[in-house]
LONUZA-971765 format. One record per residue: residue in three letters; x, y, z of N, C-alpha, C in turn. Coordinates in pm, whole numbers, padded with zeros to 5 digits, always signed. Example, Ala and Ser with C-alpha at 12.3 -4.5 7.8 and 13.67 -1.06 7.14 Angstrom:
LONUZA-971765
ala+01319-00569+00780+01230-00450+00780+01320-00330+00780;ser+01285-00225+00708+01367-00106+00714+01290+00003+00787;
end
This chain:
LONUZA-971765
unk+05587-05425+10486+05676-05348+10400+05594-05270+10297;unk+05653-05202+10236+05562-05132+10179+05562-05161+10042;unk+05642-05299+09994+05581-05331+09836+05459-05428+09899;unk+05376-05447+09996+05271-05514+10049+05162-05371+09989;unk+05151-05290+10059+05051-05214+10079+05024-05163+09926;unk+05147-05147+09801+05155-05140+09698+05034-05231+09622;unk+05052-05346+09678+05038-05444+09568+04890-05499+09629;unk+04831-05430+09759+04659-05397+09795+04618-05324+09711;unk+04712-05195+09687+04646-05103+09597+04618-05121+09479;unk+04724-05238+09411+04671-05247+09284+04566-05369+09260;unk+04552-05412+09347+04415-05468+09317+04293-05403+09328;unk+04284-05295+09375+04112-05202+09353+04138-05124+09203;unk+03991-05106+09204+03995-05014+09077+03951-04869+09119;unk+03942-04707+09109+03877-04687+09130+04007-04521+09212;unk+03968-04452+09216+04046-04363+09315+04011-04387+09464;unk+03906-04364+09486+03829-04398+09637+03908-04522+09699;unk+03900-04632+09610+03864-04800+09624+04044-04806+09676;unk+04115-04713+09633+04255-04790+09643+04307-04636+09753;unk+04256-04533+09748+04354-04431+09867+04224-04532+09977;unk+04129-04543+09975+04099-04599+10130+04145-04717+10181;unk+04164-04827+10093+04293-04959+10086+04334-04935+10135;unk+04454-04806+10110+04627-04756+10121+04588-04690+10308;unk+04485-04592+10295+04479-04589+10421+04474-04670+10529;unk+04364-04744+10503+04346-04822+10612+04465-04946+10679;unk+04558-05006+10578+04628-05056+10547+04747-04951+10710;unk+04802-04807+10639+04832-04764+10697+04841-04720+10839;unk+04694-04686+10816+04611-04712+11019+04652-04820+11121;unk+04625-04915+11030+04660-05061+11088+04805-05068+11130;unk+04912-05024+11026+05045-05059+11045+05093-04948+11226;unk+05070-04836+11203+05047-04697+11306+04986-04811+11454;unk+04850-04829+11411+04787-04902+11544+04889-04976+11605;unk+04981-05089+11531+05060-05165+11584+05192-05096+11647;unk+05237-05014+11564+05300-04975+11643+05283-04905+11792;unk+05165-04864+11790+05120-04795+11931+05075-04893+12005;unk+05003-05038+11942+05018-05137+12028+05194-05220+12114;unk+05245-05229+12048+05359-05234+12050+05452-05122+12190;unk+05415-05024+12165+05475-04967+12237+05387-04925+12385;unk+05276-05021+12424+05197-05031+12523+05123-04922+12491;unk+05064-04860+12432+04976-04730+12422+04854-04776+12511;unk+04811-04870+12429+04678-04901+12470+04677-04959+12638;unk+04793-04941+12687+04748-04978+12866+04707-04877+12944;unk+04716-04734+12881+04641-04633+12902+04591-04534+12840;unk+04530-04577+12729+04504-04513+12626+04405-04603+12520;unk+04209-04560+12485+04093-04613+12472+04111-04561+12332;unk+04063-04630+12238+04046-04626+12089+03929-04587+12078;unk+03896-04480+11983+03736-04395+12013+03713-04390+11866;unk+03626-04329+11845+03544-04255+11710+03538-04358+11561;unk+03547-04328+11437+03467-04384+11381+03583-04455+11315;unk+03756-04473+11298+03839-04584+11284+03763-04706+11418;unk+03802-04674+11468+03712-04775+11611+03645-04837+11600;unk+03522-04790+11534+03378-04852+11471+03421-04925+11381;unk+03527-04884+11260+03555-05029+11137+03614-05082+11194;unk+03734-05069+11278+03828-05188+11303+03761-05316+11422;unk+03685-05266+11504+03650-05348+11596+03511-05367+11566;unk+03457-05317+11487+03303-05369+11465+03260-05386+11341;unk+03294-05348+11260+03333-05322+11078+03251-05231+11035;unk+03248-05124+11093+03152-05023+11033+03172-05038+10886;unk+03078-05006+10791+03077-05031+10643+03157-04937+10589;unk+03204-04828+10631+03256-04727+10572+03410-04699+10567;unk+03500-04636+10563+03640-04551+10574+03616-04476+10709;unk+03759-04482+10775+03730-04331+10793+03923-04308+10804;unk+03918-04154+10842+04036-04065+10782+04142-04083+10909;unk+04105-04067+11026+04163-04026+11177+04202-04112+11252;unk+04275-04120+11334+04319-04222+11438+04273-04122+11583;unk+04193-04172+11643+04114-04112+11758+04096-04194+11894;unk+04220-04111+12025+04183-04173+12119+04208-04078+12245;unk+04149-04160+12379+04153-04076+12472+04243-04136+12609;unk+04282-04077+12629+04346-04122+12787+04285-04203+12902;unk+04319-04297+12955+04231-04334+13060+04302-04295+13139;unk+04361-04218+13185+04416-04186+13340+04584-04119+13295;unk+04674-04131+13339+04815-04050+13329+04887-04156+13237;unk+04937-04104+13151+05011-04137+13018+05148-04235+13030;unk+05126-04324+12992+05249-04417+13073+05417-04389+12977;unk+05376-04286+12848+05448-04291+12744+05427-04138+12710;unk+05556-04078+12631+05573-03976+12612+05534-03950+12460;unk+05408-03879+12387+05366-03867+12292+05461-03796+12177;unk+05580-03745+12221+05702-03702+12089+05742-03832+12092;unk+05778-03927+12152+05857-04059+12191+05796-04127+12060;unk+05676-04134+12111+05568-04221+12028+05623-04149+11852;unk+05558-04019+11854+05510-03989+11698+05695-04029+11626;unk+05807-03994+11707+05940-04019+11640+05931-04211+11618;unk+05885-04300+11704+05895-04448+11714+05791-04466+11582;unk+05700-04438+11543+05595-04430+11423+05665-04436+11320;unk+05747-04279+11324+05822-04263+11212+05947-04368+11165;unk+05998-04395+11274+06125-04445+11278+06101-04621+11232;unk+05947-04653+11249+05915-04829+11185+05838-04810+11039;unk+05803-04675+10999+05749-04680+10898+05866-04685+10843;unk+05974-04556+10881+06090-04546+10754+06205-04642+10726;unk+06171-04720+10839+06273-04908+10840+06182-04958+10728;unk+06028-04959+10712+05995-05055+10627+05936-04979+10493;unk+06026-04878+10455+06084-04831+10325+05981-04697+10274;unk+05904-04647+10355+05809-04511+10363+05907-04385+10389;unk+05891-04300+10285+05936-04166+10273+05817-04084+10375;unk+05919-04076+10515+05806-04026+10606+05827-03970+10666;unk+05750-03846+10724+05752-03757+10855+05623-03710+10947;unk+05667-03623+11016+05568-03583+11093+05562-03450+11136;unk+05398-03395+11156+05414-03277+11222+05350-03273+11383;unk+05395-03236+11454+05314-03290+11592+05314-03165+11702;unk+05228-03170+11782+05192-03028+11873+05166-03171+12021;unk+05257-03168+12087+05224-03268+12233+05208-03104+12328;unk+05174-02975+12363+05155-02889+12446+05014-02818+12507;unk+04907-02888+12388+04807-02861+12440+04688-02994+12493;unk+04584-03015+12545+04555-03082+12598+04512-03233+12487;unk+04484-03188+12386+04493-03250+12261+04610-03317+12197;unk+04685-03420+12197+04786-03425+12177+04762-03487+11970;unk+04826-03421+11865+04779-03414+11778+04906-03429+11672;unk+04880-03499+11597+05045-03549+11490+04972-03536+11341;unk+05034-03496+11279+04976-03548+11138+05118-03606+11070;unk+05120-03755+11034+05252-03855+10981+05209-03848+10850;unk+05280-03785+10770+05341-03754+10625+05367-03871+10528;unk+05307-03924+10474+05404-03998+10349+05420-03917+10192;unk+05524-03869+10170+05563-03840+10044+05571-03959+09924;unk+05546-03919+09790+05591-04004+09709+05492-04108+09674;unk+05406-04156+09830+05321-04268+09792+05220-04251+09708;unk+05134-04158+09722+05039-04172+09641+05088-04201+09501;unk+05159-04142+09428+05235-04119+09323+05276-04280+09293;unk+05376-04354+09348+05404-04562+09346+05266-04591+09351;unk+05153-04520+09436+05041-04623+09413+04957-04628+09298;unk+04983-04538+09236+04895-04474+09088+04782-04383+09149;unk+04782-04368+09227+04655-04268+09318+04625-04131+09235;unk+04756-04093+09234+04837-03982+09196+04930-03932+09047;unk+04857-03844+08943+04971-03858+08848+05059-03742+08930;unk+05106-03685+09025+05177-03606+09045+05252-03653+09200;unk+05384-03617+09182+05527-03715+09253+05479-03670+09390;unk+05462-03506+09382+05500-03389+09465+05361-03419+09559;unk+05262-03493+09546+05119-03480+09647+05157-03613+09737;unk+05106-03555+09874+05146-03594+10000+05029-03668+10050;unk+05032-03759+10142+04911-03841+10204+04976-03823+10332;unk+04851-03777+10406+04866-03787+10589+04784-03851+10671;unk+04801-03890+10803+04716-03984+10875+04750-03880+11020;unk+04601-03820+11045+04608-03789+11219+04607-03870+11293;unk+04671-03852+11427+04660-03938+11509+04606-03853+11621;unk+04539-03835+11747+04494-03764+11821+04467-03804+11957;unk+04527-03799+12077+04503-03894+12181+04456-03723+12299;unk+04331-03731+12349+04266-03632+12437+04364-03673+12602;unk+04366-03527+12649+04431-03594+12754+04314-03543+12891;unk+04226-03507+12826+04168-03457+12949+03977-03506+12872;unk+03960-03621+12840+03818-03664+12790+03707-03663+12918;unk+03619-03656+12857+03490-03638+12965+03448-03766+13041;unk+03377-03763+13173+03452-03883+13255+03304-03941+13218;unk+03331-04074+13270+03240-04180+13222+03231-04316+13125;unk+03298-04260+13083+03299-04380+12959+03324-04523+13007;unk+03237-04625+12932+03312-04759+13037+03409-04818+12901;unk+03491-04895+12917+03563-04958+12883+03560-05106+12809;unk+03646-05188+12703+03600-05268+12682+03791-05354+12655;unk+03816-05449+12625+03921-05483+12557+03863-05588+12449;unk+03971-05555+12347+03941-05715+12211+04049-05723+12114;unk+04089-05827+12066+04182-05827+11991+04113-05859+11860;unk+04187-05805+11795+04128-05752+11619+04283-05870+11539;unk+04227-05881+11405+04330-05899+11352+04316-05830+11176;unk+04317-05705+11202+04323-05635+11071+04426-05622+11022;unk+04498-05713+10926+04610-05670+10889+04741-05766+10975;unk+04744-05686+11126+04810-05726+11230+04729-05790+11339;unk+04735-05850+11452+04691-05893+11574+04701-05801+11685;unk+04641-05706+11691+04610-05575+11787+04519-05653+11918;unk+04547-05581+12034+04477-05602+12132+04461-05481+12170;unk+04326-05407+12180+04257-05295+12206+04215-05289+12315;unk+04239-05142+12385+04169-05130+12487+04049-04990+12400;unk+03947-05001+12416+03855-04918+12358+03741-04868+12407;unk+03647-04752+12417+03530-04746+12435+03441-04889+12423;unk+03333-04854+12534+03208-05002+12474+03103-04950+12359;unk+03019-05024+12328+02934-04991+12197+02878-04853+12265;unk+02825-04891+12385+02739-04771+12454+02802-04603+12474;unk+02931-04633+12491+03034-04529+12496+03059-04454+12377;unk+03091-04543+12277+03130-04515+12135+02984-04417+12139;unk+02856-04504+12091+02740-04399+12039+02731-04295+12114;unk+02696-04267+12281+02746-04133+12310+02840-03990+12272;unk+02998-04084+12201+03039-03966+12178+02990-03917+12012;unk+02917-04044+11958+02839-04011+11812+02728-03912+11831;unk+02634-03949+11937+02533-03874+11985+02585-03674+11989;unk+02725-03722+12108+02779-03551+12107+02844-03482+11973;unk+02882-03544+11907+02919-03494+11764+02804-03473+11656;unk+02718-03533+11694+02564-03492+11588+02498-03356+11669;unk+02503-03352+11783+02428-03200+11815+02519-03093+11886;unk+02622-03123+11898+02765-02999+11907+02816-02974+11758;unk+02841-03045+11688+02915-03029+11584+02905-02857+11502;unk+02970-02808+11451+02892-02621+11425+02902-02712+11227;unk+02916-02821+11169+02924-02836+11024+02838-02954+11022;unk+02855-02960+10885+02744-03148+10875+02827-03176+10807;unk+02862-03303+10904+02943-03444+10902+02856-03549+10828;unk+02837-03597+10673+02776-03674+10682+02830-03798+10714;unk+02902-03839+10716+02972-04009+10829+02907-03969+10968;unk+02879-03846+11068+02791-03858+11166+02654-03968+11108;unk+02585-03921+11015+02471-03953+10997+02452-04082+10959;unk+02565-04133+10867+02589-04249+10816+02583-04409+10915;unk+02721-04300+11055+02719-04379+11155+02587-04426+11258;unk+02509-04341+11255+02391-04279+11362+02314-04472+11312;unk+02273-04406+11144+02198-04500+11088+02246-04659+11131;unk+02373-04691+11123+02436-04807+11108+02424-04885+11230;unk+02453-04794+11342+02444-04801+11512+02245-04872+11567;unk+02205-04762+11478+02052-04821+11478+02000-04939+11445;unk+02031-05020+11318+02031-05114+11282+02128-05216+11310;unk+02246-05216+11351+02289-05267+11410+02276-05348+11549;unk+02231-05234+11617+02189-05301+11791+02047-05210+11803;unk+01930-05308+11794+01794-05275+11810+01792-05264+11988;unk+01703-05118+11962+01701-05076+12111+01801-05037+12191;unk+01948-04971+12101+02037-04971+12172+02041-04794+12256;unk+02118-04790+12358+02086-04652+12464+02216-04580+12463;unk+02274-04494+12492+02429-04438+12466+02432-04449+12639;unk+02546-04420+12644+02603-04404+12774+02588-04243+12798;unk+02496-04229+12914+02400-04120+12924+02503-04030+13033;unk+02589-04099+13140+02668-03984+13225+02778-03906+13098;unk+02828-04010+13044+02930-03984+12927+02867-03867+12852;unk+02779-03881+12781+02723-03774+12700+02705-03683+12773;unk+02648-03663+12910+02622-03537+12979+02750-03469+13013;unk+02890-03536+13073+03001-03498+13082+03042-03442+12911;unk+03004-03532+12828+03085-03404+12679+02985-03341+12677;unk+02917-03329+12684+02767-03189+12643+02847-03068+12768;unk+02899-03094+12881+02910-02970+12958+03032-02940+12913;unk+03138-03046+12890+03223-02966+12810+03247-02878+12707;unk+03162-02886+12661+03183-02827+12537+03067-02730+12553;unk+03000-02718+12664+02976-02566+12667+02768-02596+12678;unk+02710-02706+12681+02557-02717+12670+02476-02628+12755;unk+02351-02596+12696+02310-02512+12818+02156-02574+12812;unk+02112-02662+12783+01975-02741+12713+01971-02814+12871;unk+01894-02831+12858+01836-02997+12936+01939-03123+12874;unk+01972-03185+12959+02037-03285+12905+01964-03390+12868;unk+02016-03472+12733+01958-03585+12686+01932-03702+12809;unk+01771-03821+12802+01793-03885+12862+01716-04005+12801;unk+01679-04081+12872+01637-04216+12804+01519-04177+12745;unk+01454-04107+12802+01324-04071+12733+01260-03979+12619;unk+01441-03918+12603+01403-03790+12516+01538-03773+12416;unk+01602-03884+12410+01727-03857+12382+01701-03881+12175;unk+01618-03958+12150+01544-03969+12020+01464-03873+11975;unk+01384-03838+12001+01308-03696+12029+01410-03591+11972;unk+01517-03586+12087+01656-03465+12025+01703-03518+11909;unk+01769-03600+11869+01853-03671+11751+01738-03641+11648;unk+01595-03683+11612+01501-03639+11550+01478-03480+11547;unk+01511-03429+11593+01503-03298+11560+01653-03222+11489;unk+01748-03277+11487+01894-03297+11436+01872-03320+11319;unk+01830-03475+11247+01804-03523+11148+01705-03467+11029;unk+01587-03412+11117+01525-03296+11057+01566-03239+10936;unk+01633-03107+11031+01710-02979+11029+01852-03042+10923;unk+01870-03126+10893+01997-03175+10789+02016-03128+10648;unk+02101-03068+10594+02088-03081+10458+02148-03219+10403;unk+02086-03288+10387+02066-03425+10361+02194-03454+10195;unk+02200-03308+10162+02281-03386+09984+02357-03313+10027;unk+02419-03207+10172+02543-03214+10228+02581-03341+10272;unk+02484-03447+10302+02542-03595+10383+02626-03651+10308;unk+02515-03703+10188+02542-03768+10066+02730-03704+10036;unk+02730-03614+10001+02829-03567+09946+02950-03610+10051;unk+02913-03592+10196+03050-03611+10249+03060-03750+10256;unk+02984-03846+10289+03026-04008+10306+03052-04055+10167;unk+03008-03997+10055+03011-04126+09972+03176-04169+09892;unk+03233-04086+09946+03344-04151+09894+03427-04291+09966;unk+03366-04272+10092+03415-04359+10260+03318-04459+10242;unk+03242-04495+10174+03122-04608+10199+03191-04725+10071;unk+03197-04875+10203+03260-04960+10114+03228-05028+10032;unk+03049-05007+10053+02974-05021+09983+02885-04917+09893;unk+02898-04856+09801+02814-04720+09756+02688-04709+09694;unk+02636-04842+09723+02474-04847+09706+02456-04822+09874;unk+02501-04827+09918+02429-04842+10049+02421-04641+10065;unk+02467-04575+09995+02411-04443+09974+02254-04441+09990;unk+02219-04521+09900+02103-04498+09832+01957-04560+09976;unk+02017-04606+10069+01927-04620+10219+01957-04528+10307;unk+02100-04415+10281+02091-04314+10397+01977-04215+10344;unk+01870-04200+10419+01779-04093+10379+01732-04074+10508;unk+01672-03934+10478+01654-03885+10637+01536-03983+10699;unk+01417-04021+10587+01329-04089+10623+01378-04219+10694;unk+01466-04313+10650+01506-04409+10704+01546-04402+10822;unk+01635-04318+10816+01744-04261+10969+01627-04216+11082;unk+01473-04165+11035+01412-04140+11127+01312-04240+11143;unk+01262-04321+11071+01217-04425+11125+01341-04544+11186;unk+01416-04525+11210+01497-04609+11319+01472-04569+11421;unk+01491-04434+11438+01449-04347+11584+01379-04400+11627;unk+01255-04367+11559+01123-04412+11616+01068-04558+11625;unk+01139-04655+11564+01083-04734+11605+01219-04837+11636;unk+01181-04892+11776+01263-04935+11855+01260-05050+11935;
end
């Protein structure tokens, strides 16, 4: 209900500390419902919500990101109206805007009013949104994993594997046309995390042609080599600036440096 998610928020201090609470909080409630309504029997939980909920990446993140495994067992207006229709039973001033016609199927769910009950906000009139994004046509390869989480709720995920996940991290650090610093944040975390770990190399070559590559494709032998030349080329206090509001920890700022991020590369 939503004097719950209220009364998370007022225990942080902090603007950051309590809209990423309120979010995540939110994510979680959304996940269930799409668990709930079988999403996940054909449909893989990807990108960097993925990484906190099933692995605890240290950070926030903003998006709900997933991809199709095969033909859609559920109708994505069905879905974004069923979202709406359990948030606004459990007392959320809510809507949605949603585009199901292109291959991207893409919602952004509205809450009015909240920021404003949570103290986030001195103003009534400012809105908080949560994307949701399910690909209907993702690049083939990826292997698969299932796990049940209990963030909040008791979710059972069907999701990318670790190897899958860093691939599509890998394709978002050297396609991307902006600097993402949560790319870089993640890159680092993935490194230290699993020593010696490899991406899923057909996967990455399938999104690299999608999206248009014309390079040599990354491979076991050179795929560090590329990411090091990425990391390079960074404006590094563009990084800083974009993660640090998402880091749940904000000393841990103070170890993203390019030097660090590139001695992970290299030593393995």
């Amino acid at each position: 209900m939503k004097d719950y998610v209220l009364e998370l928020v007022s225990r942080k201090s902090g603007y950051n500390d309590k809209l990423n609470t309120m979010r995540e909080y939110l994510q979680a409630y959304i996940l269930r419902v799409m668990h709930d309504e079988g999403v996940f029997r054909s449909t893989a939980f990807l990108g960097g919500t993925a990484l906190r909920f099933l692995y605890d990446l240290p950070r926030f993140s903003e998006d709900l990101d997933f991809s199709s495994t095969g033909k859609q067992s559920f109708s994505f207006q069905s879905l974004v109206k069923k979202i709406i229709f359990e948030l606004s039973s459990a007392g959320y001033n809510v809507s949605a805007a949603y585009n199901d016609k292109k291959t991207v199927n893409s919602a952004f769910i509205k809450f009015s009013d909240l920021m404003f009950e949570a103290g986030i906000s001195s103003l009534k009139s400012q809105k908080f949104s949560i994307k949701v994004e399910i690909d209907n046509n993702p690049p083939k390869g990826a292997d698969f994993t299932t796990q049940i989480v209990n963030k909040f709720f008791p979710i059972s995920f069907l999701s990318y594997n670790v190897e899958s996940l860093l691939a599509g991290k890998l394709h978002a650090l050297v396609s991307r046309k902006y600097t993402k610093g949560r790319d870089y944040f993640d890159l680092g975390w993935y490194l230290s995390k699993w020593k010696g770990i490899e991406p899923n190399f057909i996967l990455l070559e399938n999104a690299l042609k999608q999206t248009g590559w014309t390079r040599d494709f990354p491979k076991k032998s050179n795929w560090r080599d590329l990411i090091c030349g990425v990391v390079e080329k960074t404006d590094w206090k563009k990084i800083k600036q974009d993660v640090e509001s998402f880091l749940e920890n904000p000393s841990d700022l103070d170890i993203l440096t390019k030097e660090n991020i590139l001695h992970l590369l290299r030593n393995f």
